[in-house]
VMD Tcl script that draws the C-alpha trace (Angstrom):
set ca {
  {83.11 74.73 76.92}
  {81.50 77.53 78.41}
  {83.32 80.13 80.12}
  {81.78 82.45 82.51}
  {82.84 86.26 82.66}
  {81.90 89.27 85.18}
  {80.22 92.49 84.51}
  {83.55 94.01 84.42}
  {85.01 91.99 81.85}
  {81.89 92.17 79.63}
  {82.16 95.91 79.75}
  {85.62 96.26 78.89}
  {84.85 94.26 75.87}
  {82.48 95.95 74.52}
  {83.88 99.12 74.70}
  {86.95 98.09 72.86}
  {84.29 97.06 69.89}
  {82.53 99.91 70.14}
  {85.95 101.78 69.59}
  {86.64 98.91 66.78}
  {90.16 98.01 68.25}
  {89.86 94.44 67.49}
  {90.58 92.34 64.86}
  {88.21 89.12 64.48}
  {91.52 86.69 64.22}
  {92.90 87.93 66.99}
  {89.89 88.21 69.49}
  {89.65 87.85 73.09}
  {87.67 84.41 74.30}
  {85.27 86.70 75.59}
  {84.41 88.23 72.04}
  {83.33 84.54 71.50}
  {80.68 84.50 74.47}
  {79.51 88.23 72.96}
  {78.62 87.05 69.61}
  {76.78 84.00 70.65}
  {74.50 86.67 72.42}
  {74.82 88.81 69.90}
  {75.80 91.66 71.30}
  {78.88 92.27 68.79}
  {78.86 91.07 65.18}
  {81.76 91.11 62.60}
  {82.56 93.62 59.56}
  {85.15 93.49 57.21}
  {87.52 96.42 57.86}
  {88.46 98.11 54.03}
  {92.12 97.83 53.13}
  {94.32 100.99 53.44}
  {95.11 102.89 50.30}
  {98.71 102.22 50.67}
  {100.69 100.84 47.80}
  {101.22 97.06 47.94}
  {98.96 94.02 48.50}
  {97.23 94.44 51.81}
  {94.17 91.78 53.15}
  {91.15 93.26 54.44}
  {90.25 92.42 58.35}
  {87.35 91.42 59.85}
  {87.10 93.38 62.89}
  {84.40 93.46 66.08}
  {81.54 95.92 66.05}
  {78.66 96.50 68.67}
  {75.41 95.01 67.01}
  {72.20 97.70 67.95}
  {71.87 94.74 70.61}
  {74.89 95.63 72.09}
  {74.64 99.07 72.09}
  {71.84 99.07 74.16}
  {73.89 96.41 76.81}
  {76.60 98.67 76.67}
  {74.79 101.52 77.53}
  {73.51 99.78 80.60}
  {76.19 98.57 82.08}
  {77.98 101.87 81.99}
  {74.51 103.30 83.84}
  {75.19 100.60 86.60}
  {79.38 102.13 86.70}
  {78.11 104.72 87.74}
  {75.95 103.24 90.50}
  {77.42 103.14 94.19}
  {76.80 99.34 93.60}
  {79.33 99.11 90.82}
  {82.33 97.99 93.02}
  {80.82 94.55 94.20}
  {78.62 94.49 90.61}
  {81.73 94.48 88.36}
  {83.08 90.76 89.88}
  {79.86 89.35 89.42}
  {78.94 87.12 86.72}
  {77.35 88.85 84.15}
  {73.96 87.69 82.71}
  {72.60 89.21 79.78}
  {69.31 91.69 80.59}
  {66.07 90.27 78.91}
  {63.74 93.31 78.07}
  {61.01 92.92 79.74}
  {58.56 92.70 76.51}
  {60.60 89.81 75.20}
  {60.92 87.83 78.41}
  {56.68 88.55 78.71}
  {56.09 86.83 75.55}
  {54.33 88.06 71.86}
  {51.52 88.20 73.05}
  {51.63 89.28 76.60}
  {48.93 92.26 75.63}
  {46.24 89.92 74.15}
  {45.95 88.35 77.69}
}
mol new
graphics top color blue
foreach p $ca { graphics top sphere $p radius 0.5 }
foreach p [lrange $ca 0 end-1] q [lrange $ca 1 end] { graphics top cylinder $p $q radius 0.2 }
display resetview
């Protein structure tokens, strides 16, 4: 099933991967919608140095993908538009280069 989510939502998301405040198991439905666009990826967390047997975590990081989404949707917060933007739903931005094509300069 495919679930739809607004600007908002996608921004608060990333920004708690960016800060790495997520464990994989325990992820939001949303962090399920980022990875298929791969916007956030997974990375095993290393075990703390504390005595006794602890499992190492996969947790959410940005991919360089997602950095770059991140950073554009927090250029549009600051936008006078950002009030009615943030309940929209969000569609991912194409680059203009890869929605043109390989070879859009050989034309």
């Amino acid at each position: 099933m495919m679930y739809l989510y607004s600007n908002g939502a996608v921004l608060e998301a990333l920004r708690r991967a960016q800060f790495r405040q997520v464990p994989w198991p325990k992820r939001p439905r949303v962090f399920e919608f980022l990875h298929q666009q791969g916007l956030i990826a997974t990375m095993r967390q290393p075990s703390s140095p504390v005595p006794g047997p602890h499992e190492p975590v996969d947790i959410a990081v940005l991919t360089a993908r997602g950095k770059e989404e991140i950073r554009r949707l927090e250029l549009r917060e600051r936008s006078s538009h950002w009030i009615d933007e943030k309940a929209l739903v969000y569609v991912l931005a194409v680059r203009a280069e890869a929605a043109a094509g390989p070879n859009c300069l050989d034309r």
